[in-house]
Residue frames as qw, qx, qy, qz and C-alpha x, y, z in Angstrom:
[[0.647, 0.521, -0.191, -0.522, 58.57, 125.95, 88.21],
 [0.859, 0.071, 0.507, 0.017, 58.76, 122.27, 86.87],
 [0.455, 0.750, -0.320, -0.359, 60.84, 122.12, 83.98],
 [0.952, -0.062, 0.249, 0.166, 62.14, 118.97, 82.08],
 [0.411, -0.662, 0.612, 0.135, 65.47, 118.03, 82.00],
 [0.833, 0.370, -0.410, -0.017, 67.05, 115.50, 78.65],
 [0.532, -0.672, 0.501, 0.117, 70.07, 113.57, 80.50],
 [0.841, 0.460, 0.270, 0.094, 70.57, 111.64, 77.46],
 [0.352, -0.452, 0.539, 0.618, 73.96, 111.61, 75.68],
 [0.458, 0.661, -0.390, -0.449, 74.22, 112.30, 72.01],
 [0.806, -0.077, 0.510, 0.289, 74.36, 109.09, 69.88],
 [0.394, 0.765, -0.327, -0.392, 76.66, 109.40, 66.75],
 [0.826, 0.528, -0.183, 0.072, 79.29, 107.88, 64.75],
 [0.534, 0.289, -0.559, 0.565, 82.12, 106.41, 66.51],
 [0.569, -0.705, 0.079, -0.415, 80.29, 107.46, 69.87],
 [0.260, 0.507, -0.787, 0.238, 82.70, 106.09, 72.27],
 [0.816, -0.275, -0.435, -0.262, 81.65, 102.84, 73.81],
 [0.709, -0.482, 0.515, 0.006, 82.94, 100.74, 77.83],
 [0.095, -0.544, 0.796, 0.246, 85.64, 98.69, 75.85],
 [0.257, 0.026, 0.951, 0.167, 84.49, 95.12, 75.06],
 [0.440, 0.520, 0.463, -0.567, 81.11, 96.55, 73.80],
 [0.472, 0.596, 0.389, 0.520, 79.90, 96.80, 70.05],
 [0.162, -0.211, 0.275, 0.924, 81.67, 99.98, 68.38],
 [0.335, 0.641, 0.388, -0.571, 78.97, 102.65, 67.28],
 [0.178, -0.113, 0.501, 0.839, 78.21, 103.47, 63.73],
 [0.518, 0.561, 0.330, -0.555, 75.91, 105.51, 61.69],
 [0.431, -0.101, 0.787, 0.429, 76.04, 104.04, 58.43],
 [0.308, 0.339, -0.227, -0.859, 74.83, 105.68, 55.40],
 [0.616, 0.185, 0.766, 0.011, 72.36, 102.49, 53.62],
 [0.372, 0.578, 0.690, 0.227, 70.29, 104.49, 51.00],
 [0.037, -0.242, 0.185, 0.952, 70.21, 107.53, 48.88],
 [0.567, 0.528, 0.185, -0.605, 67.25, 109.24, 47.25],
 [0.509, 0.502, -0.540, -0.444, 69.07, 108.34, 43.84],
 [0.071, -0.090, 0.987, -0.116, 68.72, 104.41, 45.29],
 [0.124, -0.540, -0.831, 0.049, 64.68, 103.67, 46.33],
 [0.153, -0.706, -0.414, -0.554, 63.57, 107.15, 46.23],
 [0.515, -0.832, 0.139, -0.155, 64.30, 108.05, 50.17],
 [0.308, 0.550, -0.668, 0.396, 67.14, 108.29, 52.61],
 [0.882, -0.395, -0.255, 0.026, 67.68, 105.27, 55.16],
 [0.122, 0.671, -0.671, 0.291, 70.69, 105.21, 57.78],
 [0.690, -0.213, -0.605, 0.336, 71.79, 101.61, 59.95],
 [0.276, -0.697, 0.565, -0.344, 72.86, 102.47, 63.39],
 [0.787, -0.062, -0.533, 0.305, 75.00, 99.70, 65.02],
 [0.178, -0.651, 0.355, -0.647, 75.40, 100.15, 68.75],
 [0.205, 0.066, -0.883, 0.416, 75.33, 98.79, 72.04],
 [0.377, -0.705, -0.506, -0.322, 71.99, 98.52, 74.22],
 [0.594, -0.610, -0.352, 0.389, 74.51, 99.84, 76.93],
 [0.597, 0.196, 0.049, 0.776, 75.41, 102.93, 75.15],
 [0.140, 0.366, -0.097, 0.915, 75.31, 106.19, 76.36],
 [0.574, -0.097, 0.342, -0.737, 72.04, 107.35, 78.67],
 [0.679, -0.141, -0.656, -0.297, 70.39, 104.00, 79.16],
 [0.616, -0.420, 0.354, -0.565, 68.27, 101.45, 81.55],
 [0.122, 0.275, -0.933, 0.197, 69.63, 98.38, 83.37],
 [0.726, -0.093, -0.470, -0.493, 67.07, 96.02, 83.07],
 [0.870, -0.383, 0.288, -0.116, 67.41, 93.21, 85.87],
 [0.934, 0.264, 0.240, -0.025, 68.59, 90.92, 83.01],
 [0.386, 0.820, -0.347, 0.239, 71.28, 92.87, 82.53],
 [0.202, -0.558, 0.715, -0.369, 73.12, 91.50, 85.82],
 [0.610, -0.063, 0.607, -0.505, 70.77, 88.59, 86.35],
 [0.224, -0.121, -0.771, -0.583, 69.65, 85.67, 83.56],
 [0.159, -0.493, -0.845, -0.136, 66.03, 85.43, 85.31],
 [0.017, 0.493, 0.565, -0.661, 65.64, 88.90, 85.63],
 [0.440, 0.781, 0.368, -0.250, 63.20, 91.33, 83.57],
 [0.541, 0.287, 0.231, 0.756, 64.17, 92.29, 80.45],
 [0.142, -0.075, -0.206, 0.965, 63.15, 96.02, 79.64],
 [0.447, -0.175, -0.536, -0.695, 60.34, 95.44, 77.32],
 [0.495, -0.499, -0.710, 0.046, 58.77, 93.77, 80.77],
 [0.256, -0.548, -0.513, 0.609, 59.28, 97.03, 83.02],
 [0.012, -0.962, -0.271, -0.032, 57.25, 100.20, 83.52],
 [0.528, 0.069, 0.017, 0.847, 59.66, 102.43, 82.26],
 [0.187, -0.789, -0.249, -0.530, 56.94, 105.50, 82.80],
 [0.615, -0.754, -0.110, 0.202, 58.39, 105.34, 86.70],
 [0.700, -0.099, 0.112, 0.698, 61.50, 106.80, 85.19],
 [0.172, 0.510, 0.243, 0.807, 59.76, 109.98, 84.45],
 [0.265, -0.808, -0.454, -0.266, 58.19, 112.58, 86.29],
 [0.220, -0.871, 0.182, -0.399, 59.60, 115.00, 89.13],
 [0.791, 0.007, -0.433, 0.433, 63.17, 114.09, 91.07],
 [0.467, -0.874, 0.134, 0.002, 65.56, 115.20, 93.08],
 [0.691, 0.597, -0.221, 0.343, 68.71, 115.70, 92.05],
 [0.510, -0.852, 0.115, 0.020, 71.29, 115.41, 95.02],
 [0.224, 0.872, -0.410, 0.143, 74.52, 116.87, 94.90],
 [0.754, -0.435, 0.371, 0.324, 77.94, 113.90, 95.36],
 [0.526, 0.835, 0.085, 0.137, 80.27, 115.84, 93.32],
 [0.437, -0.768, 0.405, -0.235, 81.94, 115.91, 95.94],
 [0.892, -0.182, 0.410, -0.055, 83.28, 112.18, 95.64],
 [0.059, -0.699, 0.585, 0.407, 86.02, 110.93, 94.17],
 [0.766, 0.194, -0.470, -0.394, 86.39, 108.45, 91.56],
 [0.564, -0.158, -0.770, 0.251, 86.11, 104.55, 92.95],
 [0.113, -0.089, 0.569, -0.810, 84.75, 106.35, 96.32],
 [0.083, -0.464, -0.882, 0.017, 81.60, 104.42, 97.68],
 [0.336, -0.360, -0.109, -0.863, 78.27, 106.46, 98.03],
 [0.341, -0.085, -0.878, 0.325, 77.12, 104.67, 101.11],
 [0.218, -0.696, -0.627, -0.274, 73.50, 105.05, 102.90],
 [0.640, -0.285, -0.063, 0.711, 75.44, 107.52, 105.31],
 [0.216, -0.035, 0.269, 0.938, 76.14, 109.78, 102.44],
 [0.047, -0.409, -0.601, -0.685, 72.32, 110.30, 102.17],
 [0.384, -0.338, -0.560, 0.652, 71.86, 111.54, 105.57],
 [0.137, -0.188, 0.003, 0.973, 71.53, 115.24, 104.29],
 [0.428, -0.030, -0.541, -0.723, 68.80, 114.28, 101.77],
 [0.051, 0.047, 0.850, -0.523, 66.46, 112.41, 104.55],
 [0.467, 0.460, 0.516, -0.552, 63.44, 114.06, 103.94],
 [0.371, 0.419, -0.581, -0.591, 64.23, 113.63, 99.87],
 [0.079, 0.118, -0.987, 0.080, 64.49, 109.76, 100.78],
 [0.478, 0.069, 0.592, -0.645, 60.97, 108.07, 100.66],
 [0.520, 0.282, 0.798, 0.114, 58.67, 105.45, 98.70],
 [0.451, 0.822, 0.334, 0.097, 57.75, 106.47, 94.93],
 [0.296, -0.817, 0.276, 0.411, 60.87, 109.23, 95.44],
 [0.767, 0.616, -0.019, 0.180, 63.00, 110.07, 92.00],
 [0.406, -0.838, 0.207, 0.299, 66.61, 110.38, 92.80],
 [0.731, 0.646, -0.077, 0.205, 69.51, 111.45, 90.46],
 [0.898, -0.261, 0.142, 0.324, 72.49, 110.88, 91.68],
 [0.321, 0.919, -0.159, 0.164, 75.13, 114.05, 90.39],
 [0.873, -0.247, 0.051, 0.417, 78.48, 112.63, 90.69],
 [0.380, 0.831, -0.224, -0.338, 79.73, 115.06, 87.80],
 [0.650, 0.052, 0.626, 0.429, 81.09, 111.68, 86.47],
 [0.682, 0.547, 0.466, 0.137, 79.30, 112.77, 83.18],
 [0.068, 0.873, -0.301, -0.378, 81.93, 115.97, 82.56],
 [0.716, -0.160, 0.666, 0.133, 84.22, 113.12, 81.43],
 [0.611, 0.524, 0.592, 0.036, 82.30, 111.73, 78.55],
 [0.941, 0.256, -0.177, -0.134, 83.70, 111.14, 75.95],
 [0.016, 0.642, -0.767, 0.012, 87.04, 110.61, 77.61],
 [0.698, 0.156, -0.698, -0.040, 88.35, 107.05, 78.08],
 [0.124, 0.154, -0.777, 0.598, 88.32, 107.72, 81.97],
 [0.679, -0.172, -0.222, -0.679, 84.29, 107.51, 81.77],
 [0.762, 0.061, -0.486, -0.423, 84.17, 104.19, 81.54],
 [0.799, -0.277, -0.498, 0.191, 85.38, 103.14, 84.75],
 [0.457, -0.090, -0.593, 0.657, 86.45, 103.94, 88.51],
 [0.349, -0.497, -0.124, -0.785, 83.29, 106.49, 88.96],
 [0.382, -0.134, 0.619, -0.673, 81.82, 106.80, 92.44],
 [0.528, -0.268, -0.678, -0.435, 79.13, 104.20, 92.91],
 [0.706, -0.354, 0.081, -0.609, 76.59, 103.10, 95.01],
 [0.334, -0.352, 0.746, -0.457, 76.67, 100.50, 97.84],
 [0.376, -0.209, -0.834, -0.347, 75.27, 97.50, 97.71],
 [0.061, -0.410, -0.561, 0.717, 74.00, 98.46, 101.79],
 [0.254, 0.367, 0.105, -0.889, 72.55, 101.59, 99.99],
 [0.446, 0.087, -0.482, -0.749, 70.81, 100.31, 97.03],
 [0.223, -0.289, -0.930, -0.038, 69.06, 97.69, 99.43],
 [0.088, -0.484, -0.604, 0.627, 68.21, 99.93, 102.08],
 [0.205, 0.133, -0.247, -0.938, 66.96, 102.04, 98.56],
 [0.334, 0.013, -0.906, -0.259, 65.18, 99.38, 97.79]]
């Protein structure tokens, strides 16, 4: 049975941010007794919580987001299982050996480190398993 999945973090007030980023806030603007309705600000990062690395994020001549098909980010994955890994421990094409017949053109893959238990510590924000640079070509 097909069933969707949110991965999305919760944004709030004071949401906790990677360090040099902009500090979250929800910020009350307007009251009914002001203009008749209720407005709130948000101040945030574009890199806060659940979000998509654009090229342009690493690159200055690559796509922003507003230029990619962000519909390929939906539809039916595969969620394989490095939970196993420690933090700073590479995820190397190797490690995807098991998941072979997962592995293939058009293929969603989510990546389950259980980094995201963390959140909101302060150890989030850095030394999580990642991905090869070997593996995200040979994704590629």
């Amino acid at each position: 049975m097909l069933r969707l999945v949110d991965l999305s973090f919760d944004i709030y007030d004071k949401a906790p941010t990677f360090g040099p980023d902009p500090k979250t806030a929800v910020i009350e603007h307007l009251k009914l007794e002001n203009l008749n309705y209720n407005i709130t600000q948000l101040v945030m990062s574009t890199h806060l919580g659940t979000h998509l690395d654009a090229p342009f994020h690493f690159f200055d001549d690559g796509r922003t987001v507003e230029n990619l098909d962000v519909r390929k980010g939906f539809g039916p994955a595969w969620v394989l299982d490095f939970s196993h890994k420690k933090a700073g421990e590479p995820i190397g094409v190797d490690d995807l050996k098991p998941y072979a017949d997962k592995v293939r053109p058009g293929a969603r893959l989510i990546f389950n480190t259980g980094w995201d238990k963390l959140f909101p510590q302060s150890q989030y924000f850095g030394g999580q398993p990642y991905l090869t640079v070997d593996l995200t070509e040979w994704l590629a």
